[in-house]
Backbone of each chain as ProteinMPNN parsed JSONL, in Angstrom:
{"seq_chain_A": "XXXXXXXXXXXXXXXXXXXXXXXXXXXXXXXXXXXXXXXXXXXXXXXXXXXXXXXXXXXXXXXXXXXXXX", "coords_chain_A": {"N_chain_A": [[80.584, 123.762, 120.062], [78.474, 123.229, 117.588], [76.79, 120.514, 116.379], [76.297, 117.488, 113.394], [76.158, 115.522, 114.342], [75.359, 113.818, 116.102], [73.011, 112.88, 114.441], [73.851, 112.084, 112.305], [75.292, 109.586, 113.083], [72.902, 107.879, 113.766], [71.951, 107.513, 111.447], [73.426, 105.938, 110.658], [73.286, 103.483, 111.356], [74.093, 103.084, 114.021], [75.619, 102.437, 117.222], [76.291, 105.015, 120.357], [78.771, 103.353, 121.761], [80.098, 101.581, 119.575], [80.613, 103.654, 117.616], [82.63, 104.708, 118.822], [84.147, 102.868, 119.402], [85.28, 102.66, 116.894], [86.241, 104.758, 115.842], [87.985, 104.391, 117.823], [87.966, 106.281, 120.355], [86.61, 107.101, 123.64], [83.237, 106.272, 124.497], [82.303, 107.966, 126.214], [83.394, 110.241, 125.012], [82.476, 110.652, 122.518], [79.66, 110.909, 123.159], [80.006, 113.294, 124.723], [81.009, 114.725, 122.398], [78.497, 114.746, 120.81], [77.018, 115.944, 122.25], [77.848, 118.814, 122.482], [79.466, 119.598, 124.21], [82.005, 119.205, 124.286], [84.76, 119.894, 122.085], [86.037, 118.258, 118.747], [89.801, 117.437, 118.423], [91.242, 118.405, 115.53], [92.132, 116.513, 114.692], [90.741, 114.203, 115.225], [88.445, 114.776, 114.12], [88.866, 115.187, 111.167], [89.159, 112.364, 111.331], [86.213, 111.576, 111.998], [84.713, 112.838, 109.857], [86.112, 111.046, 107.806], [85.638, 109.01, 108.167], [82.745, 108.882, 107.976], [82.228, 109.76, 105.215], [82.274, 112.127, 104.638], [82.524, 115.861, 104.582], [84.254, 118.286, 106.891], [82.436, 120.161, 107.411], [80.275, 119.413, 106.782], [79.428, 118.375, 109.028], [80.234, 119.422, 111.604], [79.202, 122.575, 113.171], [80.574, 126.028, 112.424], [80.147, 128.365, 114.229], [80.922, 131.791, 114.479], [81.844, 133.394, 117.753], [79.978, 135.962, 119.577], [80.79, 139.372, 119.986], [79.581, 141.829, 122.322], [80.787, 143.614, 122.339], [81.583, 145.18, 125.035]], "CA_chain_A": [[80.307, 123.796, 118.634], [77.316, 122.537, 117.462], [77.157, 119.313, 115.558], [74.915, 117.013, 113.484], [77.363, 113.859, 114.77], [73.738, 111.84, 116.55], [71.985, 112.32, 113.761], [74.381, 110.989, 111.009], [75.31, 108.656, 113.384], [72.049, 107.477, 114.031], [70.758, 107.545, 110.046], [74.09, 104.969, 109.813], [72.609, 102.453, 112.464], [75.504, 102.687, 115.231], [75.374, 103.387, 118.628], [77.645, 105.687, 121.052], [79.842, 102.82, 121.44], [80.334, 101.294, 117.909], [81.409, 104.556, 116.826], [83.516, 104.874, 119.727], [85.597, 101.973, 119.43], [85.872, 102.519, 114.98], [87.282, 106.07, 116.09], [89.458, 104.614, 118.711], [87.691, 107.193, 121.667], [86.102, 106.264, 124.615], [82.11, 106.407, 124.556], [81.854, 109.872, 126.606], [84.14, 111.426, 124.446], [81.307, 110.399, 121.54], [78.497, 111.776, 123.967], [80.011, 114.83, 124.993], [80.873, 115.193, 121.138], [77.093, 115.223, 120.637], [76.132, 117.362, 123.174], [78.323, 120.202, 122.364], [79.946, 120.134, 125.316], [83.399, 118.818, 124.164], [85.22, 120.231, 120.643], [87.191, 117.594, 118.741], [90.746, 117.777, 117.658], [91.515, 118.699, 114.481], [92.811, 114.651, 113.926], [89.83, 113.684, 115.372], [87.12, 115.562, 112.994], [89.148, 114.37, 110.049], [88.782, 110.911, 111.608], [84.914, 111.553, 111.916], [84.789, 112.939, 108.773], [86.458, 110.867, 106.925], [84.304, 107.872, 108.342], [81.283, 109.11, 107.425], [83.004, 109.826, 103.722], [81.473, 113.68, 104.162], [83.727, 116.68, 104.762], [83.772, 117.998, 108.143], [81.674, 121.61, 107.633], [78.753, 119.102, 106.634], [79.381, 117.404, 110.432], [80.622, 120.296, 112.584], [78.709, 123.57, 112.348], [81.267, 126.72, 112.944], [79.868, 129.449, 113.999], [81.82, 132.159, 115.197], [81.904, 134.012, 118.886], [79.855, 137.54, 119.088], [81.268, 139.83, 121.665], [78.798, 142.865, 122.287], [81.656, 145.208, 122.667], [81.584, 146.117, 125.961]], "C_chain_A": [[79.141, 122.846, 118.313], [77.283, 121.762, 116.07], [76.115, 118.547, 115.062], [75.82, 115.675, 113.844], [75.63, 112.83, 114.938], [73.569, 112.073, 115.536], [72.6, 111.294, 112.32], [74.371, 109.672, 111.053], [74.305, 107.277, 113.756], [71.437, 106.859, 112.253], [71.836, 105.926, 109.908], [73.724, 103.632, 110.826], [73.869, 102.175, 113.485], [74.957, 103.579, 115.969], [76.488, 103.993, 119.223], [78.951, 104.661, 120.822], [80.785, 102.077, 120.215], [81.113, 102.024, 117.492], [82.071, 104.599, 117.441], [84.962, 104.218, 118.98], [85.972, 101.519, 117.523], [86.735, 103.712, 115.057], [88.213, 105.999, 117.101], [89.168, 105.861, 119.923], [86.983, 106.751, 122.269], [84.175, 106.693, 124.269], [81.871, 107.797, 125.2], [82.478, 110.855, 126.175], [82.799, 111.242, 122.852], [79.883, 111.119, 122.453], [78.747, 113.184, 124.218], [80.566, 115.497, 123.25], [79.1, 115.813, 120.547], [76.638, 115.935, 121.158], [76.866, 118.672, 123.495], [79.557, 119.925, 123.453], [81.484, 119.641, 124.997], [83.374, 119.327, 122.3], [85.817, 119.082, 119.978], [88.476, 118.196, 118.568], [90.648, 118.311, 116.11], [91.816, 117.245, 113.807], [91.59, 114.195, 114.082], [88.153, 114.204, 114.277], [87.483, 115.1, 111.66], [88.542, 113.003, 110.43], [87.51, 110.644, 111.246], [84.326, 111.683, 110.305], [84.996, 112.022, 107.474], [86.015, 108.939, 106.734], [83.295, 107.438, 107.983], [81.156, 109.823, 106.127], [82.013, 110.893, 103.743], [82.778, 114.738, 104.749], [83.163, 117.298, 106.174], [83.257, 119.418, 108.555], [80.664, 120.983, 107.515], [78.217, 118.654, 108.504], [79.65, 118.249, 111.858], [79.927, 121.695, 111.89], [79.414, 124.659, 113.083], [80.098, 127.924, 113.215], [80.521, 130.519, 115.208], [81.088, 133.247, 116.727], [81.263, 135.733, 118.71], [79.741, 138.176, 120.465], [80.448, 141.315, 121.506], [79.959, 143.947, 122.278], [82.185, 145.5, 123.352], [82.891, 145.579, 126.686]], "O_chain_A": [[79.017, 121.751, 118.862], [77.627, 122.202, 114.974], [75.058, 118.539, 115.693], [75.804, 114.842, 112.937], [75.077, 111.883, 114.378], [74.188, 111.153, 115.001], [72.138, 110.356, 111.67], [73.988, 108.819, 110.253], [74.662, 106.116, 113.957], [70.646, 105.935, 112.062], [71.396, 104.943, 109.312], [74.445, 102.682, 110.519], [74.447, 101.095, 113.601], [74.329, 104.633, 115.867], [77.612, 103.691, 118.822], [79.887, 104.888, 120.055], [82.011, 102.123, 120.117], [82.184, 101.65, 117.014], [83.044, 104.522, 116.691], [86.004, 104.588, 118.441], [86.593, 100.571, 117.042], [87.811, 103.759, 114.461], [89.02, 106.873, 117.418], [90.177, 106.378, 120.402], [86.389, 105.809, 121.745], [84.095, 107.732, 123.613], [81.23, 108.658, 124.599], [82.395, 112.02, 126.565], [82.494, 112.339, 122.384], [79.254, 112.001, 121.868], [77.949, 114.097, 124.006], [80.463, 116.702, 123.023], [78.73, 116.891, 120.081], [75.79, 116.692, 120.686], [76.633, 119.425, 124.441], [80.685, 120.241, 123.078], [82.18, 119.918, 125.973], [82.444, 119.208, 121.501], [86.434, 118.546, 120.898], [88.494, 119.426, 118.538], [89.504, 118.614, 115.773], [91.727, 116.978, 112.609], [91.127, 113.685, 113.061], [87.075, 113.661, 114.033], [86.593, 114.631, 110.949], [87.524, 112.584, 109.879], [87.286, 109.768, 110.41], [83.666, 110.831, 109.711], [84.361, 112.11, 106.423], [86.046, 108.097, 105.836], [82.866, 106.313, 107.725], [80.126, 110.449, 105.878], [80.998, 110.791, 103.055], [83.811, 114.311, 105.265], [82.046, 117.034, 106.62], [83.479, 119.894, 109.668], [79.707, 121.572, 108.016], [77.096, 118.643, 109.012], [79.343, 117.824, 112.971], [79.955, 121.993, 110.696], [79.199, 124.653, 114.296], [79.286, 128.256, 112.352], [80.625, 130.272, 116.409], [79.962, 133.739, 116.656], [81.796, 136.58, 117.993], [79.122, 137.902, 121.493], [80.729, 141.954, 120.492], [79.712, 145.15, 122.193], [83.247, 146.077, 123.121], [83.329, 146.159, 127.679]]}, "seq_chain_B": "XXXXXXXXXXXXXXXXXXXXXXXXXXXXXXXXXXXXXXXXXXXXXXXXXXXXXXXXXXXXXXXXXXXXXXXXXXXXXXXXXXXXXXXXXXXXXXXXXXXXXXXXXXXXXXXXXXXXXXXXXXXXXXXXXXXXXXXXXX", "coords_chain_B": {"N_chain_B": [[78.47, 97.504, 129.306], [81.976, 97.948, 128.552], [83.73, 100.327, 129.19], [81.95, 100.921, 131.742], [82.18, 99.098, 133.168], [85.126, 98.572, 133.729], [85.192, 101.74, 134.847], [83.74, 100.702, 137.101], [85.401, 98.674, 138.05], [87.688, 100.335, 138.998], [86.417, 101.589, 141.653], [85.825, 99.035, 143.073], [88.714, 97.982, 143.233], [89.976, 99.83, 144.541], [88.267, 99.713, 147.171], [88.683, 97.376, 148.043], [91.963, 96.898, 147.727], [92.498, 98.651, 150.345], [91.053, 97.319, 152.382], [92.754, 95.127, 151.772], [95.443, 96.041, 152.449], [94.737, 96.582, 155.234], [93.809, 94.094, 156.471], [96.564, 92.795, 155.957], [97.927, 94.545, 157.719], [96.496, 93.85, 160.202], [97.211, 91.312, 160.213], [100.009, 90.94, 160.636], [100.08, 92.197, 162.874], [99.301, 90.748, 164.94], [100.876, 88.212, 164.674], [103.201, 89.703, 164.251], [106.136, 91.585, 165.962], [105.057, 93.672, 166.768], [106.679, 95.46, 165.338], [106.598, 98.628, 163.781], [107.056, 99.575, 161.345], [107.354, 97.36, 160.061], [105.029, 96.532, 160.007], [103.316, 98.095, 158.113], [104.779, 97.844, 155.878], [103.528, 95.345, 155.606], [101.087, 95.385, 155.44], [100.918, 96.689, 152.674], [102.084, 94.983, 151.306], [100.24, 93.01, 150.886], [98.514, 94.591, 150.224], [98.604, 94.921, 147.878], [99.259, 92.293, 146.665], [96.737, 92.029, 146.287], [95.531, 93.927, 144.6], [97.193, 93.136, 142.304], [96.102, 90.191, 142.186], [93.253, 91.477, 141.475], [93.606, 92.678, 138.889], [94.691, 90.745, 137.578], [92.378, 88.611, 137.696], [90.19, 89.97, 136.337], [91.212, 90.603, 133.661], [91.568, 87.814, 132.891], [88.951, 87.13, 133.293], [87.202, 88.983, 131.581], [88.728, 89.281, 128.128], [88.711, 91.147, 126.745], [89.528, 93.514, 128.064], [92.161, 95.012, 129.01], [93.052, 96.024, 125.78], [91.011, 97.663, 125.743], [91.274, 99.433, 128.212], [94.03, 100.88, 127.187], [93.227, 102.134, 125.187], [91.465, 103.752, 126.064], [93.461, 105.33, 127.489], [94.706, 106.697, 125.54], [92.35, 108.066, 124.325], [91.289, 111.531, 123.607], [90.227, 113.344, 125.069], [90.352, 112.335, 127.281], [92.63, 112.935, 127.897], [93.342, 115.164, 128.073], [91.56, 116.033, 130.377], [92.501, 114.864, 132.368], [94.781, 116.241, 132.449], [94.103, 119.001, 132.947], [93.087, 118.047, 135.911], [95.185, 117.072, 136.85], [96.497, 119.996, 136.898], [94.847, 121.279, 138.163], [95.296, 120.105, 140.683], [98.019, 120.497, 141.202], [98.477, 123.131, 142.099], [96.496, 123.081, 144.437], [97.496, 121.865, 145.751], [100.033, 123.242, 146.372], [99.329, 125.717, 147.52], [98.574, 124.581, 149.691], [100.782, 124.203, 150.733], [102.215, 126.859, 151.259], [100.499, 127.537, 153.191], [101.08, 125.681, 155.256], [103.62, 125.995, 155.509], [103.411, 129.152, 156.491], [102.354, 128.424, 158.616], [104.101, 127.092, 159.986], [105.97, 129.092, 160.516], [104.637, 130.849, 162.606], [104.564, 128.771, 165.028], [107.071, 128.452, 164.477], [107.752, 126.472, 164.267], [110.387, 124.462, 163.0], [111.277, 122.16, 161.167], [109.157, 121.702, 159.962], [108.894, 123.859, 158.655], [110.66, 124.393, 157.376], [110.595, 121.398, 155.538], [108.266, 121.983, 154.327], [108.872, 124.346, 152.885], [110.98, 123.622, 151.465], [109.772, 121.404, 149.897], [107.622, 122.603, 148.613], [109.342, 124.4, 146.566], [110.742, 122.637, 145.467], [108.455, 121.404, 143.525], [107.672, 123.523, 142.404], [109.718, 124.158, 140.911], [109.872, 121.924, 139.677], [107.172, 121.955, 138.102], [108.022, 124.55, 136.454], [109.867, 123.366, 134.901], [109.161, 120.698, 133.385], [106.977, 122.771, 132.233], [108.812, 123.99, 129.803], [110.174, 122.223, 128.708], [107.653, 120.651, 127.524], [106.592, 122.753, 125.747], [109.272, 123.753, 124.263], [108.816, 121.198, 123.065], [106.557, 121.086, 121.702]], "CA_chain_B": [[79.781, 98.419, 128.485], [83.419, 98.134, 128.844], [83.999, 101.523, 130.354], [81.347, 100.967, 132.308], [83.052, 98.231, 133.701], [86.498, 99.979, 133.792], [84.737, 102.857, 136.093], [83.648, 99.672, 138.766], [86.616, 98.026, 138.638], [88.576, 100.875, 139.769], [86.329, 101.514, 142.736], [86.024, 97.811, 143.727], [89.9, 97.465, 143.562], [90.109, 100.715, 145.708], [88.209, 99.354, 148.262], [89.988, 95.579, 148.172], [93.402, 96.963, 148.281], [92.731, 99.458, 151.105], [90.836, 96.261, 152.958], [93.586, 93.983, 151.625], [95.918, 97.048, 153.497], [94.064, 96.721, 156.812], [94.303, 92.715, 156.447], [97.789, 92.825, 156.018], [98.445, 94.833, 158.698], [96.096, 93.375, 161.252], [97.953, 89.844, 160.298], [101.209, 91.278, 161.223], [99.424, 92.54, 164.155], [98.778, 88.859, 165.482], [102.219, 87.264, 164.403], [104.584, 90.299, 164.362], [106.581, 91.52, 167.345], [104.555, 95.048, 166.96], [107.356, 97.195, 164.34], [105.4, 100.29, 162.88], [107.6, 99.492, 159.851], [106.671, 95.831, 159.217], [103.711, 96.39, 160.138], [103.047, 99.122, 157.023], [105.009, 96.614, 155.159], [103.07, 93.823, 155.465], [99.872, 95.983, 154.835], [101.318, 96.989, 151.851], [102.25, 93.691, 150.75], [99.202, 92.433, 151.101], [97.464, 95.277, 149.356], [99.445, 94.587, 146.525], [98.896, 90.96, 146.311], [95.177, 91.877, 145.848], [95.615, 94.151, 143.346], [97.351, 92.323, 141.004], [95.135, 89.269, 142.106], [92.278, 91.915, 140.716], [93.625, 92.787, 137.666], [94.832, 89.295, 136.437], [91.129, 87.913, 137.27], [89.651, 91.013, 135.483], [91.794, 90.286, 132.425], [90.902, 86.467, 132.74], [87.06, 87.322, 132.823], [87.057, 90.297, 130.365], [90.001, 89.242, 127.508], [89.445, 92.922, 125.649], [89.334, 94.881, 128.978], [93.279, 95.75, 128.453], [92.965, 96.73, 124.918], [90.122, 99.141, 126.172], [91.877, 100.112, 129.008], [95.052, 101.623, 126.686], [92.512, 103.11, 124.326], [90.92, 105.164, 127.093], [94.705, 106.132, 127.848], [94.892, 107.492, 124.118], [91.349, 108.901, 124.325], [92.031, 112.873, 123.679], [89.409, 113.893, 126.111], [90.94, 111.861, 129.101], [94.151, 112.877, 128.132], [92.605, 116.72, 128.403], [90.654, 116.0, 131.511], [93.778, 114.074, 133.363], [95.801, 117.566, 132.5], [93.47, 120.12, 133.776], [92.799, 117.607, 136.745], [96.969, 117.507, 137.642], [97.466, 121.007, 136.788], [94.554, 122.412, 139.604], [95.821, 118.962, 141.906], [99.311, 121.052, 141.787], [97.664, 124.431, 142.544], [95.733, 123.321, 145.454], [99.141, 121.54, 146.497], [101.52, 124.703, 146.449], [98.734, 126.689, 148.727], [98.867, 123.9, 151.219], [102.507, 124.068, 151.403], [102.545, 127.392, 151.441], [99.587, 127.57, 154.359], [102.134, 125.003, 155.694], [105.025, 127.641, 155.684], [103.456, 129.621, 157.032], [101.972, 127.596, 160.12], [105.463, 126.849, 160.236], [106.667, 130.018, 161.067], [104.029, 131.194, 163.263], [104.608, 128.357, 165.438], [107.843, 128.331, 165.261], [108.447, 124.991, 163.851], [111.862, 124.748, 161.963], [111.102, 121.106, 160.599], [108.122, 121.662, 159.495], [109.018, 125.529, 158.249], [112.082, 123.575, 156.055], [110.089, 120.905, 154.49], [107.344, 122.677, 153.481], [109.435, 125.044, 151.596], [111.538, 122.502, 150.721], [108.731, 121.074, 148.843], [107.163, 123.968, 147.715], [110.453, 125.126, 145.808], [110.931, 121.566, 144.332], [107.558, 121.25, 143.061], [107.652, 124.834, 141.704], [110.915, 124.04, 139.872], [109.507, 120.769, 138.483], [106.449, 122.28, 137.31], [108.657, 125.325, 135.587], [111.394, 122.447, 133.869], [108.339, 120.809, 132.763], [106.192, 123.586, 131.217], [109.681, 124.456, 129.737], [109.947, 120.724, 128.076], [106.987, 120.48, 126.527], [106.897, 123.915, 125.353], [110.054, 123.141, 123.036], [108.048, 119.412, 122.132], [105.001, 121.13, 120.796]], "C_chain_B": [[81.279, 98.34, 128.779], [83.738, 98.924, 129.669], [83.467, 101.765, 131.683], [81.87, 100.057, 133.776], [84.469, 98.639, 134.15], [86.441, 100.416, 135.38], [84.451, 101.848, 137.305], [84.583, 99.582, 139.066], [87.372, 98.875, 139.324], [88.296, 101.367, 141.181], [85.689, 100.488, 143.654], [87.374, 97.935, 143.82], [90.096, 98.992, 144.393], [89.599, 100.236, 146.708], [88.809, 98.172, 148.711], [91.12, 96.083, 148.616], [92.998, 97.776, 150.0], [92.078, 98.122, 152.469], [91.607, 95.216, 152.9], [94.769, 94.578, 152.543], [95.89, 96.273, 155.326], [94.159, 95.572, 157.839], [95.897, 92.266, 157.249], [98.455, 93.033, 157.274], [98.307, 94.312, 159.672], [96.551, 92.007, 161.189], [99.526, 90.09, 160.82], [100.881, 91.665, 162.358], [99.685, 91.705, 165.388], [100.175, 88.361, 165.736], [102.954, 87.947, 164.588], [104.763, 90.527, 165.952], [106.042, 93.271, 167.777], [105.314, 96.18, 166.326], [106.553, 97.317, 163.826], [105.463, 100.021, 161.677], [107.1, 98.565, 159.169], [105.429, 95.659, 159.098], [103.096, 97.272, 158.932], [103.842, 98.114, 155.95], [104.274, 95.36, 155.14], [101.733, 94.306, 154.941], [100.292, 96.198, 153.484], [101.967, 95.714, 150.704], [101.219, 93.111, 150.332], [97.781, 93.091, 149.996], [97.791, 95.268, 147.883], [99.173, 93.305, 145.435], [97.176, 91.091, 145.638], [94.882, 92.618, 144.707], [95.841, 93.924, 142.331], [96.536, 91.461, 140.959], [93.678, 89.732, 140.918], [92.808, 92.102, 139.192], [93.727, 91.6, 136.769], [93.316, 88.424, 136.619], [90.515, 88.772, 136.436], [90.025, 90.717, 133.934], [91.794, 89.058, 131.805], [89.632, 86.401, 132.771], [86.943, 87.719, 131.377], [88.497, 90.376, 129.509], [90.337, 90.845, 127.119], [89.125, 94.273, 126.694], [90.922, 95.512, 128.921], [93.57, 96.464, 127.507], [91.807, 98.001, 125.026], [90.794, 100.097, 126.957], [92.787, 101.536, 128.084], [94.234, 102.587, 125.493], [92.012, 103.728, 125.121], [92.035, 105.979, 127.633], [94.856, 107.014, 127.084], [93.456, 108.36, 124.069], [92.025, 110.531, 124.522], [91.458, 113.497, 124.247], [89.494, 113.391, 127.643], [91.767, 112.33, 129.046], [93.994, 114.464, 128.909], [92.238, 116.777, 130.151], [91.721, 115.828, 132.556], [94.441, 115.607, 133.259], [95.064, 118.831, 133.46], [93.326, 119.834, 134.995], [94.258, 117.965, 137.553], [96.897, 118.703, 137.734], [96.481, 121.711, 138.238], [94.597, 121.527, 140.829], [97.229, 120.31, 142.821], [99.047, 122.123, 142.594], [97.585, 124.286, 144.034], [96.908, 122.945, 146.133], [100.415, 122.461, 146.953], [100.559, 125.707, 147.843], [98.877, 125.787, 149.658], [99.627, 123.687, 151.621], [102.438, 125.419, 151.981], [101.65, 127.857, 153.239], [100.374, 127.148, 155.441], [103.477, 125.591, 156.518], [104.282, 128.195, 156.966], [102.962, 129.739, 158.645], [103.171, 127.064, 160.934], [106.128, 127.647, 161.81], [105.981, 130.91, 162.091], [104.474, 130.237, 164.626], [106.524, 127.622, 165.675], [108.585, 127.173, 164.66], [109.548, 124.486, 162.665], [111.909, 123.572, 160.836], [110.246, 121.175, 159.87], [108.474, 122.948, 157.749], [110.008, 125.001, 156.787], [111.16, 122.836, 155.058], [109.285, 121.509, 153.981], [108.084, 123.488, 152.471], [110.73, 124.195, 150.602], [111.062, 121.739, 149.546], [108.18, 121.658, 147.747], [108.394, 124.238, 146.775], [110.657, 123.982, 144.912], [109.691, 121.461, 143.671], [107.508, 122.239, 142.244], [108.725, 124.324, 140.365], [109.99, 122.925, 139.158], [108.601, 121.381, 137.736], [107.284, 123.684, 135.416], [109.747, 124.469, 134.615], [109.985, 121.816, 132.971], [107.559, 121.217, 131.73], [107.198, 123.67, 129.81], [109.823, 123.108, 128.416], [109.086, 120.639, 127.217], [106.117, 121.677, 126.031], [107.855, 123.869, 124.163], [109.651, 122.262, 122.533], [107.442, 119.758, 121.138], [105.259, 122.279, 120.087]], "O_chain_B": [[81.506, 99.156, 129.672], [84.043, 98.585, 130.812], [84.0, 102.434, 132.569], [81.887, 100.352, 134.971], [84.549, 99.112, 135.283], [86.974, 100.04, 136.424], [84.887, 102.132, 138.42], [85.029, 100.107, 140.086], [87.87, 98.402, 140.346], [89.219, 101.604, 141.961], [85.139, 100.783, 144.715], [87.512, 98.081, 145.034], [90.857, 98.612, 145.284], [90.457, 100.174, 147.589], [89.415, 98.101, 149.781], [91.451, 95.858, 149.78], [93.447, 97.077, 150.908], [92.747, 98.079, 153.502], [91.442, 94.31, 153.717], [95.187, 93.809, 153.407], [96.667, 95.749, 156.125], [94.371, 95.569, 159.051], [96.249, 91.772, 158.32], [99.223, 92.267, 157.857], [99.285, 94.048, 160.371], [96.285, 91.373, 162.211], [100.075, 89.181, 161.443], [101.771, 91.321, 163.136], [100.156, 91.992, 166.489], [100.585, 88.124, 166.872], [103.889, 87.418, 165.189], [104.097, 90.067, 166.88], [106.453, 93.933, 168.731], [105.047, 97.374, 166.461], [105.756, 96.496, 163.37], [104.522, 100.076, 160.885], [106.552, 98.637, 158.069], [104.802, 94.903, 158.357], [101.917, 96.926, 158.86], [103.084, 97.638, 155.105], [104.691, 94.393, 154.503], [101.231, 93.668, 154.016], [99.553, 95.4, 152.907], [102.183, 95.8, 149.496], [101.309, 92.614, 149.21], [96.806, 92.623, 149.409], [97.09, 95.651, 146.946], [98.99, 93.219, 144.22], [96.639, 90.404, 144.768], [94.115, 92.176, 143.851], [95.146, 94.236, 141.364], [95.899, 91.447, 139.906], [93.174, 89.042, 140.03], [92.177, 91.485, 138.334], [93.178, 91.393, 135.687], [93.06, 87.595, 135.745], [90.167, 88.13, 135.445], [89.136, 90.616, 133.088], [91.946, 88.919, 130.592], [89.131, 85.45, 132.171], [86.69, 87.062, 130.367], [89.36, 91.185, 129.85], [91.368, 91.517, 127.116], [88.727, 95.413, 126.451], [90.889, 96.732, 128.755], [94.217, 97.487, 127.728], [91.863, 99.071, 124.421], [90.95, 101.278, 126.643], [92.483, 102.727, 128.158], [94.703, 103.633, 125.045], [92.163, 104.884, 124.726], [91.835, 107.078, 128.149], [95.121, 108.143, 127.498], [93.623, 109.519, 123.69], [92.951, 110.8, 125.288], [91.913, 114.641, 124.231], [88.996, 113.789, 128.696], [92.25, 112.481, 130.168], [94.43, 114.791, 130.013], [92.727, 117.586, 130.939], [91.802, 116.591, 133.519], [94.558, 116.109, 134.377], [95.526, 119.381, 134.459], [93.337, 120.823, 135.727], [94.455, 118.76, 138.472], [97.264, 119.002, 138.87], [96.992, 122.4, 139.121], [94.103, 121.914, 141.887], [97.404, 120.751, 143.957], [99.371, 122.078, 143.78], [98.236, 124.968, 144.826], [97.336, 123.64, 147.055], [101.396, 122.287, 147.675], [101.075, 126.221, 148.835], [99.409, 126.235, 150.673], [99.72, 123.088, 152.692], [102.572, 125.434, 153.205], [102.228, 128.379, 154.193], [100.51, 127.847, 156.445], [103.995, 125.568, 157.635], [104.459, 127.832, 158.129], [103.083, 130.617, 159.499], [103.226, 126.721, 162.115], [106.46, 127.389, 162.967], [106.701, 131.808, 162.527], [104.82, 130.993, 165.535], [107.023, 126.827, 166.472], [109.806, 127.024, 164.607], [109.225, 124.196, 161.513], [112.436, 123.804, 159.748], [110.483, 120.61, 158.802], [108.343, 122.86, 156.529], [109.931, 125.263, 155.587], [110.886, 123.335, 153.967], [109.561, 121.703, 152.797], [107.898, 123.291, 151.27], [111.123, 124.271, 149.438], [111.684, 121.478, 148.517], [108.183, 121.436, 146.536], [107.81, 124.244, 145.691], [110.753, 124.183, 143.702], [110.141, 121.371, 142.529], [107.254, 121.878, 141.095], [108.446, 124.193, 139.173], [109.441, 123.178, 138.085], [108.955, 121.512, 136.564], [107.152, 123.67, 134.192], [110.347, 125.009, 133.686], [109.713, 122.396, 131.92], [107.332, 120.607, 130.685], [106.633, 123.469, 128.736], [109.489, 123.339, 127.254], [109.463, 120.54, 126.049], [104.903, 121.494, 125.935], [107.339, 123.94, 123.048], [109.963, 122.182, 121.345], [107.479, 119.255, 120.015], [104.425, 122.715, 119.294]]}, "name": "protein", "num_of_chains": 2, "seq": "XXXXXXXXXXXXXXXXXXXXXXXXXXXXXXXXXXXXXXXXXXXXXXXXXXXXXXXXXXXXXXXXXXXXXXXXXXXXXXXXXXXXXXXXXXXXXXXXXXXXXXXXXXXXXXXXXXXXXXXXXXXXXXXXXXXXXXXXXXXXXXXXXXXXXXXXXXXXXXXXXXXXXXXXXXXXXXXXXXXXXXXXXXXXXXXXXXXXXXXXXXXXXXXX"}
């Protein structure tokens, strides 16, 4: 899922770990948050969310699965 | 970094204990009267002593390396990672019993032919009581 997590996180002057250890997750769970490659929870996106006092469609961008058909 | 730290420590104290092991043993070596047993006991003693030795200097260097530690326990992407890791550990574990078996029975070997399925069948069951468990939890 594709995310603007660095860049918020970046506009608020914190690094990987900072945010890490205010959300209580380890630093490569904050990296692989940024780089797609990991989803959060559902507890955890509130968490993010509710950190960065924005709702969490401004911070996570859904977009859904397109299956050709075949 | 903390974690960063973490990730050493665990393969410095892997190699210590398994050298604190080797210690052990080769000091029982010297002094014992040559049992197999004491002799794996005393390695094992020994590898022990160094481990804790590591952790209580680790925790006397680095005060907030414990409170990291248990937050990387709670992390929901280790917890993830640790599950998928056990569940294709078990996997590869049930084919090498069963490989087991059946090297068993080719050869004949009744001891062998037993535990292996011996194993295999308890491991199976645990995994099925298990699934079964936290299945009703969640």
């Amino acid at each position: 899922m594709k995310n603007r997590l660095e860049e918020i996180r970046k506009s608020k002057g914190l690094n990987q770990e900072e945010l890490a250890q205010i959300l209580e997750v380890s630093r490569q769970t904050i990296s692989s948050l940024e780089n797609g490659r990991y989803n959060p929870s559902i507890l955890l996106a509130f968490k993010i969310a509710n950190f960065f006092t924005m709702s969490i469609e401004n911070i996570f961008i859904y977009e859904e699965e397109v299956n050709d058909g075949r | 970094m903390m974690e960063d730290r973490i990730r050493k420590q665990k393969t410095k104290m892997f190699i210590l204990v398994v050298v604190g092991f080797l210690i052990g043993s080769g000091i029982y070596d010297f002094f014992g009267d040559g049992s197999y047993t004491f002799r794996v006991f005393s390695g094992i003693l020994f590898a022990g002593v160094v481990d804790i030795s590591i952790i209580l200097y680790d925790r006397w260097k680095y005060p907030g390396i414990k409170d990291k530690k248990q937050q990387l326990e709670k992390d929901e992407r280790n917890i993830i990672i640790n599950g998928k890791a056990a569940s294709f550990t078990v996997t590869i574990i049930l084919f090498t019993l069963a490989v087991s078996l059946l090297i068993a029975i080719i050869m004949k070997n009744k001891l062998l032919g037993y535990l292996s399925a011996f194993i295999y069948l308890f491991i199976f069951f645990l995994l099925i009581v298990s699934k079964s468990y936290w299945n009703k939890k969640m």
